[in-house]
TITIBA-184754 format. One line per 5 residues: number of its first residue (from 0); their letters; for each residue x negated, y negated, z negated of N, C-alpha, C, O, CB. Coordinates in Angstrom, 1 decimal, padded with zeros to 4 digits. Atoms other than C-alpha are relative to their C-alpha. Glycine has a CB too. Layout:
BEGIN
NUM = a = X,Y,Z,X,Y,Z,X,Y,Z,X,Y,Z,X,Y,Z | ...
//
This chain:
BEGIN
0 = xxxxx = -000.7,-000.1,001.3,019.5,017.2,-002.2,001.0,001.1,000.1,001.9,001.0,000.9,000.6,-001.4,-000.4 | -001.1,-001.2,000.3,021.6,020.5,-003.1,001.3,-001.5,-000.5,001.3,-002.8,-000.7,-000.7,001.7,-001.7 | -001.3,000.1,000.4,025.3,020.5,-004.0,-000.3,-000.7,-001.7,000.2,-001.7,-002.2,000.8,001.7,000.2 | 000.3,000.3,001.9,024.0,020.3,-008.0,-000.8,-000.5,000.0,-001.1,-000.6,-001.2,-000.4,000.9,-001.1 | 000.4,001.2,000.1,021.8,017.8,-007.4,001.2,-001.6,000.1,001.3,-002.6,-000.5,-001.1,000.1,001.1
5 = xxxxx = -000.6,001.0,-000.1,024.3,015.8,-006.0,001.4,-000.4,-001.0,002.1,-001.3,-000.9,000.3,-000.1,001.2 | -001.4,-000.3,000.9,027.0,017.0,-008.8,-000.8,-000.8,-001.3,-000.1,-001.5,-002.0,000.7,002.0,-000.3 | 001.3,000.5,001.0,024.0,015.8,-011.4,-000.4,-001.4,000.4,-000.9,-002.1,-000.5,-001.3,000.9,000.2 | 000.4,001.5,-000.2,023.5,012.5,-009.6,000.6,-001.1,-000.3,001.7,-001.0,-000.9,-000.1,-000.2,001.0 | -000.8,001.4,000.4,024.5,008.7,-010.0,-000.5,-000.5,001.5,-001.6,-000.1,002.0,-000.6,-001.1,-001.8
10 = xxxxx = -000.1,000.7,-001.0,024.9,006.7,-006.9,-000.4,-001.0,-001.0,000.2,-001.3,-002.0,001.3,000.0,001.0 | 000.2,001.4,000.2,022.7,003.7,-007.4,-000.1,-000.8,001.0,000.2,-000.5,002.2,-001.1,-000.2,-000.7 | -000.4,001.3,-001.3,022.6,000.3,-005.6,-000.9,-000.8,-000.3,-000.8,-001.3,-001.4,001.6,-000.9,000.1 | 000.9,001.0,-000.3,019.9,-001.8,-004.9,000.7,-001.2,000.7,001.5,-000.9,001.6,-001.1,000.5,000.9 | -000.7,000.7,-000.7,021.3,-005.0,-003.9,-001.2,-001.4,000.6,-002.0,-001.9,-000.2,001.5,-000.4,-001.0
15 = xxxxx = 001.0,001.3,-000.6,019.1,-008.1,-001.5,-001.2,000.6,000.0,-002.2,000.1,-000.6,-000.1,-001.4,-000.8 | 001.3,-000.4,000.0,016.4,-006.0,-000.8,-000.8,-000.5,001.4,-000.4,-000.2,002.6,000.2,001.6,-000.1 | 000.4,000.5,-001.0,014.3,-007.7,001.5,-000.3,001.1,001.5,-000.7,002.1,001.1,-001.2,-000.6,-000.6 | 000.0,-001.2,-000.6,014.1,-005.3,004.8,-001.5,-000.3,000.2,-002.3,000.7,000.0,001.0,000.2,001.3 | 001.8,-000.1,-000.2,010.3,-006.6,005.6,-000.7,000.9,-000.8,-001.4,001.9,-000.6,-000.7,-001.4,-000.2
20 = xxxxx = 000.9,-000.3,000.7,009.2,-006.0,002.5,000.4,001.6,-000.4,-000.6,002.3,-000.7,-000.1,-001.0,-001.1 | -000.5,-001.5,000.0,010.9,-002.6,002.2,-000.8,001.0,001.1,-001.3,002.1,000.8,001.5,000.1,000.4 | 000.8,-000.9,-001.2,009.2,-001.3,005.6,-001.6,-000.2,-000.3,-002.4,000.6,000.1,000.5,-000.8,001.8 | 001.7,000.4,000.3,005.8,-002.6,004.5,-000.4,000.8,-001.7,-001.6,001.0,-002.0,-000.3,-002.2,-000.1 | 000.1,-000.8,000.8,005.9,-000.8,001.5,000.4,001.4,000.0,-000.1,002.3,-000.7,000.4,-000.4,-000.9
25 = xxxxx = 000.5,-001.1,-000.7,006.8,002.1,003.1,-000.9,000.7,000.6,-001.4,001.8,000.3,000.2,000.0,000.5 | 001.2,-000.4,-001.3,004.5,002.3,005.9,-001.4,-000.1,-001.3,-002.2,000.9,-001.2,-000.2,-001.8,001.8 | 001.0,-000.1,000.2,001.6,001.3,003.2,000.1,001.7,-000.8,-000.7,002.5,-000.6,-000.5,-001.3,-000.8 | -000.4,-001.3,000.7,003.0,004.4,001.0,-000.6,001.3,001.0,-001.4,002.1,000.6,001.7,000.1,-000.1 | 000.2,-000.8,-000.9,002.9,006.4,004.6,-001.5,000.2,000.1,-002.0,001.3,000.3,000.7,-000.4,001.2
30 = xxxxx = 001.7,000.1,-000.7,-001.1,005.3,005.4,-000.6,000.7,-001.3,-001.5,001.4,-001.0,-000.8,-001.9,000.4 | 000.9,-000.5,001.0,-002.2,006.3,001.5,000.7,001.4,000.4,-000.1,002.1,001.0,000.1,-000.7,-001.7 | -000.1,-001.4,-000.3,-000.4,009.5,002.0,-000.7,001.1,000.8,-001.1,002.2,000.6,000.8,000.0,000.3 | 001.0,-000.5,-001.3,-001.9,010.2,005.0,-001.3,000.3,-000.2,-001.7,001.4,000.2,-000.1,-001.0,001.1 | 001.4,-000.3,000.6,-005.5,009.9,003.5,000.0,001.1,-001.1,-000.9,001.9,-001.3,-000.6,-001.4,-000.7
35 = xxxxx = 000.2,-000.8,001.6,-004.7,011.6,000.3,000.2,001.1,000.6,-000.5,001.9,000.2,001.1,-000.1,-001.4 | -000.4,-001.4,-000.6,-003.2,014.5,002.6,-001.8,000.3,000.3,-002.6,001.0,-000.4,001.4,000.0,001.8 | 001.4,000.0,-000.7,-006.5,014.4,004.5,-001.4,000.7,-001.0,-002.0,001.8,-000.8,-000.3,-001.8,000.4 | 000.9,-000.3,001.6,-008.8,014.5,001.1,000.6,001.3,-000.4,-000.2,002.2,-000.2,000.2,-001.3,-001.6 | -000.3,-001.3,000.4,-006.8,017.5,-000.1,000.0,000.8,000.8,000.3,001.8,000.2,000.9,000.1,-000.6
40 = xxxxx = 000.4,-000.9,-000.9,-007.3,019.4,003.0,-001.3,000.5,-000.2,-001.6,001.6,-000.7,000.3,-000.5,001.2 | 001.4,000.3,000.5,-011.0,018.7,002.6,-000.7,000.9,-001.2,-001.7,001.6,-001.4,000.1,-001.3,-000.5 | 000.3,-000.8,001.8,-010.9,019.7,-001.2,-000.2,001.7,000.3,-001.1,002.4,000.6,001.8,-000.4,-001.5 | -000.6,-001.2,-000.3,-009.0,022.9,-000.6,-001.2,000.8,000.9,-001.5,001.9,000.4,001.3,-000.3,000.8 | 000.9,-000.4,-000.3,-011.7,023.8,002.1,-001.4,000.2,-000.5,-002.3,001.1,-000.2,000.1,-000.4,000.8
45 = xxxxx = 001.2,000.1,000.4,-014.4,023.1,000.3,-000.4,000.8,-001.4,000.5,001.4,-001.9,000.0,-001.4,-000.1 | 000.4,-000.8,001.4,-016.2,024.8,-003.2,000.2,-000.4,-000.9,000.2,000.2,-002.0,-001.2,000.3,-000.3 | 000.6,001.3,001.0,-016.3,021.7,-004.9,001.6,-000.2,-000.4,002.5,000.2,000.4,-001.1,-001.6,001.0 | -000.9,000.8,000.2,-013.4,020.0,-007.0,000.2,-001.1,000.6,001.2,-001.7,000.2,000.1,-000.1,-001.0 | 000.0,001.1,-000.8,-013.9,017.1,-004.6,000.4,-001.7,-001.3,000.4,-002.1,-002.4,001.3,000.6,001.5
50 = xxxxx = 000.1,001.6,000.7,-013.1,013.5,-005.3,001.3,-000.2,-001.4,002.3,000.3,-001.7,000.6,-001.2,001.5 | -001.9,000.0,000.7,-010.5,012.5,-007.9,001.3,-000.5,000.9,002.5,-000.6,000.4,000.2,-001.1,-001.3 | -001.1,000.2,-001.1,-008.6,011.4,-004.3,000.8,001.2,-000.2,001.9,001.3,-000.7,-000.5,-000.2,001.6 | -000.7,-001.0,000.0,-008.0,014.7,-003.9,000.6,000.9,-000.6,001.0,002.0,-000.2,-000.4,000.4,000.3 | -000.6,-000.5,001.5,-006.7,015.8,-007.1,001.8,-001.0,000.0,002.9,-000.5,-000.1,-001.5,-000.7,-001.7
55 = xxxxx = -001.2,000.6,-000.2,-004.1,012.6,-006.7,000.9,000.1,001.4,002.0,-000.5,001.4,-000.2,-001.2,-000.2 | -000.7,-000.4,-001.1,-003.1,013.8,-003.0,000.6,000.8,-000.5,001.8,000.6,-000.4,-000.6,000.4,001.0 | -000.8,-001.4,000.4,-002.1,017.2,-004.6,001.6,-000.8,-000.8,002.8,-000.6,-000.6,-001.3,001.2,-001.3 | -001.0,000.4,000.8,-000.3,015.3,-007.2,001.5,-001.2,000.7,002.7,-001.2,000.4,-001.0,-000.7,-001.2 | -001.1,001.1,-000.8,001.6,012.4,-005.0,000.6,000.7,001.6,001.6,000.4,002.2,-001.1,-001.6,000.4
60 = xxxxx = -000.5,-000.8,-001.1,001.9,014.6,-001.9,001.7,000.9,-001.0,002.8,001.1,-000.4,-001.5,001.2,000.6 | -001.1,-001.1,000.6,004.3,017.1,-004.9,000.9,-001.7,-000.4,001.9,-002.0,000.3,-000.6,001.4,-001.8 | -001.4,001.0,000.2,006.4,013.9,-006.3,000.6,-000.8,001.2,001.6,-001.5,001.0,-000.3,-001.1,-000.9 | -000.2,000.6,-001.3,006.7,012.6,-002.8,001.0,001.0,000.7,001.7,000.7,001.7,-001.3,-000.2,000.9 | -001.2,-001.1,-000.7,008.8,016.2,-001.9,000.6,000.0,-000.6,001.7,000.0,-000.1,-000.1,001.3,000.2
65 = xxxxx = -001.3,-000.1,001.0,010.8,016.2,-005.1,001.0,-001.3,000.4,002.2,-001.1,000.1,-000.4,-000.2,-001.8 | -000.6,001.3,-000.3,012.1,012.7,-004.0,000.3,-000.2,001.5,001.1,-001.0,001.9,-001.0,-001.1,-000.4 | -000.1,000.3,-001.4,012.0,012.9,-000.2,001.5,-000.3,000.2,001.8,-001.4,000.7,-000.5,001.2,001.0 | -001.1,000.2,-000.6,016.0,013.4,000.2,000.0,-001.5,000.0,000.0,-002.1,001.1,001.1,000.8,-000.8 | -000.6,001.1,000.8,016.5,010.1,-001.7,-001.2,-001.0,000.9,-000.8,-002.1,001.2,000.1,000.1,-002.0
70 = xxxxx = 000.4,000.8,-000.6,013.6,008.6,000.2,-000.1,000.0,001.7,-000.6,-000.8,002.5,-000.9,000.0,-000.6 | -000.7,000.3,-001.7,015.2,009.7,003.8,001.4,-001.0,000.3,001.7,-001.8,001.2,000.5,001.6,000.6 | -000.9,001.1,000.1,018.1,008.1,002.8,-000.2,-001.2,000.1,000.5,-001.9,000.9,000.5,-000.1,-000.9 | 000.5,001.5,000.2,016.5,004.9,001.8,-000.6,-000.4,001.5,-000.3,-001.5,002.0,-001.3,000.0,-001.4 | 000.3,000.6,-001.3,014.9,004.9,005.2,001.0,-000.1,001.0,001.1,-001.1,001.6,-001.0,000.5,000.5
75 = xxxxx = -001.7,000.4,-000.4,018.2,005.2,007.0,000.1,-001.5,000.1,-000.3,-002.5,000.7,001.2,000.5,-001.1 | -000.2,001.1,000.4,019.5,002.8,005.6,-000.9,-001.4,000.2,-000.2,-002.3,000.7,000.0,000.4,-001.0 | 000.0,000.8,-000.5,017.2,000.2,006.1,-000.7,-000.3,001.3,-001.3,-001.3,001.7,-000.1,-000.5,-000.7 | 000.2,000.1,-001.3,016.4,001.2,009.5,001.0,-000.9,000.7,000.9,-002.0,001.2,000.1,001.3,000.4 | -001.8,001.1,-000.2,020.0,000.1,010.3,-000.2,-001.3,-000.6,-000.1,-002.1,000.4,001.7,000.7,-001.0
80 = xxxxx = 000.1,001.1,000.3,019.4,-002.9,008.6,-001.0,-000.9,000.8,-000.9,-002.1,000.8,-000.2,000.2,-001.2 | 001.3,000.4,-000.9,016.2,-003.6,010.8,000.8,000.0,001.1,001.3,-001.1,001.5,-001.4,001.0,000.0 | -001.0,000.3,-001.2,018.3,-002.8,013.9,000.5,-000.8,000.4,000.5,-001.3,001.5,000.8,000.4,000.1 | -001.4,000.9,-000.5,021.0,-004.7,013.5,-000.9,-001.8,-000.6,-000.4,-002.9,-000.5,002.0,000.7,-001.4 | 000.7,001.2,-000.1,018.4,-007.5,012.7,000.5,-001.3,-001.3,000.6,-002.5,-001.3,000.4,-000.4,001.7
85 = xxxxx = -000.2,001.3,001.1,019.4,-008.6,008.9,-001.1,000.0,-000.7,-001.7,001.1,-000.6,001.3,000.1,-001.2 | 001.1,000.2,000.7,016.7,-009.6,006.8,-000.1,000.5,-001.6,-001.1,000.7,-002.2,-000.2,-001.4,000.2 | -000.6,-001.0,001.1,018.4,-008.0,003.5,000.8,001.4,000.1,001.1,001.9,001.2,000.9,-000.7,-000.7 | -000.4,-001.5,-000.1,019.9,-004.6,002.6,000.6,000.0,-001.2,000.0,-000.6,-002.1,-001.2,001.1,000.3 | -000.6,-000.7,001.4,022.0,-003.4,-000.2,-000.1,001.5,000.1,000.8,002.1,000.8,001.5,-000.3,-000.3
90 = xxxxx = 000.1,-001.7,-000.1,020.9,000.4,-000.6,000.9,000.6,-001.1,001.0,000.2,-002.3,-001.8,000.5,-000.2 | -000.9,-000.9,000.9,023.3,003.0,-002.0,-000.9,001.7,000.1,-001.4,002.2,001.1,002.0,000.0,000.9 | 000.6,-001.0,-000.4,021.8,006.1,-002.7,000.2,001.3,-001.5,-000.1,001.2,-002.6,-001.6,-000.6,000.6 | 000.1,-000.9,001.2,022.4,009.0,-004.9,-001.5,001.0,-000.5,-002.2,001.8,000.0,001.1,000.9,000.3 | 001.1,-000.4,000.6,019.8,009.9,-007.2,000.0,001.3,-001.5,000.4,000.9,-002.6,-000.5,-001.4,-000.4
95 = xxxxx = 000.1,-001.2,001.0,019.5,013.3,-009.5,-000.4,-000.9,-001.1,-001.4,-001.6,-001.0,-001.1,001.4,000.4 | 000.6,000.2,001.3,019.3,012.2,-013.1,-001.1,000.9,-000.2,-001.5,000.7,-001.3,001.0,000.0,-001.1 | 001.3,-000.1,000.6,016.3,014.1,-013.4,-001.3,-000.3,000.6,-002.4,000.0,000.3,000.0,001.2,-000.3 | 000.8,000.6,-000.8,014.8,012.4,-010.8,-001.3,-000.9,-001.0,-002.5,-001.0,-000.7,001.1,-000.9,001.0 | 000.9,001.4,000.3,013.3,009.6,-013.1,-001.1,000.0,-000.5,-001.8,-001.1,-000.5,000.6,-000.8,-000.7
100 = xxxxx = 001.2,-000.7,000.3,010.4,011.6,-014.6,-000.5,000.1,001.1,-001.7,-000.1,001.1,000.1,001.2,-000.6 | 001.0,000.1,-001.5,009.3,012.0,-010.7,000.0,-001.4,000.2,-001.2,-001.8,000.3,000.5,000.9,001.5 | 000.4,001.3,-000.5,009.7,008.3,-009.9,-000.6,-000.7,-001.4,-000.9,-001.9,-001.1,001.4,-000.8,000.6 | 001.0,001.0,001.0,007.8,006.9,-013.4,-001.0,000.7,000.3,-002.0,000.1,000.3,000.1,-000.1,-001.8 | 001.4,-001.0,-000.2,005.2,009.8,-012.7,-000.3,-000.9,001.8,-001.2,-001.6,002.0,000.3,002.4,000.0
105 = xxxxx = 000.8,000.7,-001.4,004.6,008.5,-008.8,000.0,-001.5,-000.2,-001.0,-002.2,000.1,001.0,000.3,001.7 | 000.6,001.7,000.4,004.9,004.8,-009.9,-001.7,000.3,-000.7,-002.6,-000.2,-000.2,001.4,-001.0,-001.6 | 000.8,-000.1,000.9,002.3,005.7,-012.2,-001.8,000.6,001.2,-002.9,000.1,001.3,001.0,001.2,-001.3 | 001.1,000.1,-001.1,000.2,007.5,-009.3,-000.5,-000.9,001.0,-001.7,-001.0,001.3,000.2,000.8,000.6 | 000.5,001.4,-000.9,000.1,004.7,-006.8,-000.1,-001.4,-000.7,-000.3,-002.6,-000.3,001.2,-000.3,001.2
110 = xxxxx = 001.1,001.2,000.5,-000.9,002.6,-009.1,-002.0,000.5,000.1,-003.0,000.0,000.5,000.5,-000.2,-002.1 | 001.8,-000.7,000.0,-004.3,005.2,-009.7,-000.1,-000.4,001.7,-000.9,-001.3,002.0,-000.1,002.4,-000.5 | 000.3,000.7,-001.2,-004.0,004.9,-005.8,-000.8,-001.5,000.1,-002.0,-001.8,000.4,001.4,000.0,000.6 | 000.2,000.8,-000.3,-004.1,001.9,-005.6,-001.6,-000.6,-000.5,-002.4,-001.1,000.3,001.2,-000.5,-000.2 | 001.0,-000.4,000.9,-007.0,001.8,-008.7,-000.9,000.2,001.2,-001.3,-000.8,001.7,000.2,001.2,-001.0
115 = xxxxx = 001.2,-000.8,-000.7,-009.3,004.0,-006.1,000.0,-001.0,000.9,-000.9,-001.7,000.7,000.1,001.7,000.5 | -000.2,000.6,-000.8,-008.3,002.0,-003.1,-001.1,-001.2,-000.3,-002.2,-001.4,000.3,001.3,-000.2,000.0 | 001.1,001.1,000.6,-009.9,-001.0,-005.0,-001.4,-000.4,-000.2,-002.1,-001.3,000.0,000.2,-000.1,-000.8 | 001.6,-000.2,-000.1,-012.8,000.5,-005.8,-001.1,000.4,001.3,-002.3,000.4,001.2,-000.1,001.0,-000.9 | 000.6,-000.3,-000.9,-013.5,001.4,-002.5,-000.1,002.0,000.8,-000.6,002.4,001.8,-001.1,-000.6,-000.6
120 = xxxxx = 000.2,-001.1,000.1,-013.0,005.3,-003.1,001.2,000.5,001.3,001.4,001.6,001.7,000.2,000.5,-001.7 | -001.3,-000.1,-001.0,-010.0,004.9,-000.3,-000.2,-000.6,001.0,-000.8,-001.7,000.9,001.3,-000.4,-000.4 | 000.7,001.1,-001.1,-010.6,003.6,003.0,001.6,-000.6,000.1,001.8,-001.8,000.3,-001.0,000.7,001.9 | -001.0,001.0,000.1,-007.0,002.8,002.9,000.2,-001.5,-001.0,000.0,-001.2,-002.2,000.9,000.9,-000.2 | 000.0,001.1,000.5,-006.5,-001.0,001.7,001.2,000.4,-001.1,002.2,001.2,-001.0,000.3,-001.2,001.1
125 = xxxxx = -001.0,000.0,001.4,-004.8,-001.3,-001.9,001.4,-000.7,000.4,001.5,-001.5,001.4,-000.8,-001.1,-001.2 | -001.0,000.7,000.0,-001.1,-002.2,-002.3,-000.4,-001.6,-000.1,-001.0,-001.9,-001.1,000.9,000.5,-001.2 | -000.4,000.8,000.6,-000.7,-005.9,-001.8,001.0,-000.4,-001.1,002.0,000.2,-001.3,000.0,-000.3,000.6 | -000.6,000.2,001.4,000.5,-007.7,-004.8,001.4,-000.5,-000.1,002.1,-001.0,-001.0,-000.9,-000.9,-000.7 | -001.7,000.4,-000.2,003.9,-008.5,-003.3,000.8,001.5,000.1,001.9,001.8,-000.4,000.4,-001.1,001.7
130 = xxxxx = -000.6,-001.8,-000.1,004.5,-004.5,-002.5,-000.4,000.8,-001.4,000.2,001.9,-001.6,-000.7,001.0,001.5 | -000.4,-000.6,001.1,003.6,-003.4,-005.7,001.0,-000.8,-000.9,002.0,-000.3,-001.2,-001.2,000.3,-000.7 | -000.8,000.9,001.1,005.2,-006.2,-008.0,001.9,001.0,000.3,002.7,001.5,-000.5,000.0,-002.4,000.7 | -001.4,-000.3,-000.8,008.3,-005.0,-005.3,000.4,001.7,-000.5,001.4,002.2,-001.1,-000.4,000.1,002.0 | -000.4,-001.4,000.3,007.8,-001.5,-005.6,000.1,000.7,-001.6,000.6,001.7,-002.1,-001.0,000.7,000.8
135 = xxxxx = -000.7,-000.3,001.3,007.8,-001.4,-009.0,001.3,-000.8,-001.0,001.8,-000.4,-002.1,-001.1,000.0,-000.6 | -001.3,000.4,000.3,010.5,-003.5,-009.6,001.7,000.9,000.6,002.8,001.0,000.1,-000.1,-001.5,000.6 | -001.2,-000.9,-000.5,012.9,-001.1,-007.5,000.3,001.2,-001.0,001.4,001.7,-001.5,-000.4,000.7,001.6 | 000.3,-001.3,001.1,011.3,001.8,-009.6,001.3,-000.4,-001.5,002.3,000.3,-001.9,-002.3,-000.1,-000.7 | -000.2,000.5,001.4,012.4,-000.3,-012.9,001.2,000.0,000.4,001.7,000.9,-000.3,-000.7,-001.3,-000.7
140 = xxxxx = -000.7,000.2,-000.1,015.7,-001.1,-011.4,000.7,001.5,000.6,002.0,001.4,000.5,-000.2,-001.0,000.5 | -000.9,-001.6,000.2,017.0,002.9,-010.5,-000.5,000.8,-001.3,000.0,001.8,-001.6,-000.3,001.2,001.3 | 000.2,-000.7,001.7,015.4,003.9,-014.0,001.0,-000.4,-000.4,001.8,000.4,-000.9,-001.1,-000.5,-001.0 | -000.9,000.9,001.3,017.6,001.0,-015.8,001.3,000.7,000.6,002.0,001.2,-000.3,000.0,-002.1,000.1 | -001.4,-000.7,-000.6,020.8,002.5,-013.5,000.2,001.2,-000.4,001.4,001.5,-000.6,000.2,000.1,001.5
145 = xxx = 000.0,-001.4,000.3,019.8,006.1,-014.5,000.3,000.5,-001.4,000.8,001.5,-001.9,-001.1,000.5,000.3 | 000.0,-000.4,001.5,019.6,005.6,-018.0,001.2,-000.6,-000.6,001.5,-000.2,-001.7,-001.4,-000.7,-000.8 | -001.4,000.8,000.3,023.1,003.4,-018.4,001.1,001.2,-000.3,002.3,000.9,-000.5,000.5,-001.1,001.5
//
């Protein structure tokens, strides 16, 4: 995050965030990424417009860089929390108000993820229904902070 990102930002706070379920919605984040990278390598080599994977790699690989600061932070944070062996977390983290157009647009893609996943078009396994419910409740909860 620049200086004017962070002069532009609002420190939000997640508060009782489970640490399990935080690391597991990570890591599944990490494994679809990993595929979607993979597919758009693929694409890119290839003649063809390839799958519609590889069309949402391009797209979730770019909202996944606009957001990284804010999602290195977030892993920090409850790294230390995993460490030190608590089972909650209260995350603080400053977020660019113009962030929230990239986090409704990647909510919005790992759902399609998840979509393909389902159908089989992903060998990666779909969000379970406790890490999406999760992960989009975090989403909904630094929107509602952004927009206050």
């Amino acid at each position: 995050m620049t200086t004017s990102d962070a002069a532009d930002g609002l420190v939000v706070r997640l508060e009782k965030l489970p640490v399990a379920l935080v690391l597991r919605a990570q890591e599944h984040i990490d494994e679809l990424v990993r595929e979607l990278q993979i597919i758009t390598i693929g694409v890119q080599m290839a003649t063809t417009d390839g799958p519609p994977a590889g069309r949402l790699g391009a797209l979730v690989t770019e909202a996944l860089d606009r957001l990284e600061t804010m999602r290195a932070l977030t892993r920090q944070q409850v790294r230390a929390a995993a460490d030190a062996g608590r089972e909650t977390v209260a995350l603080e983290i400053t977020v660019p108000r113009r962030a929230a157009g990239d986090i409704s647009a990647l909510m919005d893609l790992l759902d399609e993820a998840d979509r393909l996943c389902d159908e089989g078009e992903l060998l990666t396994l779909a969000s379970p229904p406790d890490v999406r419910a999760f992960r989009r409740r975090v989403a909904d909860q630094v929107l509602r902070q952004l927009e206050a």
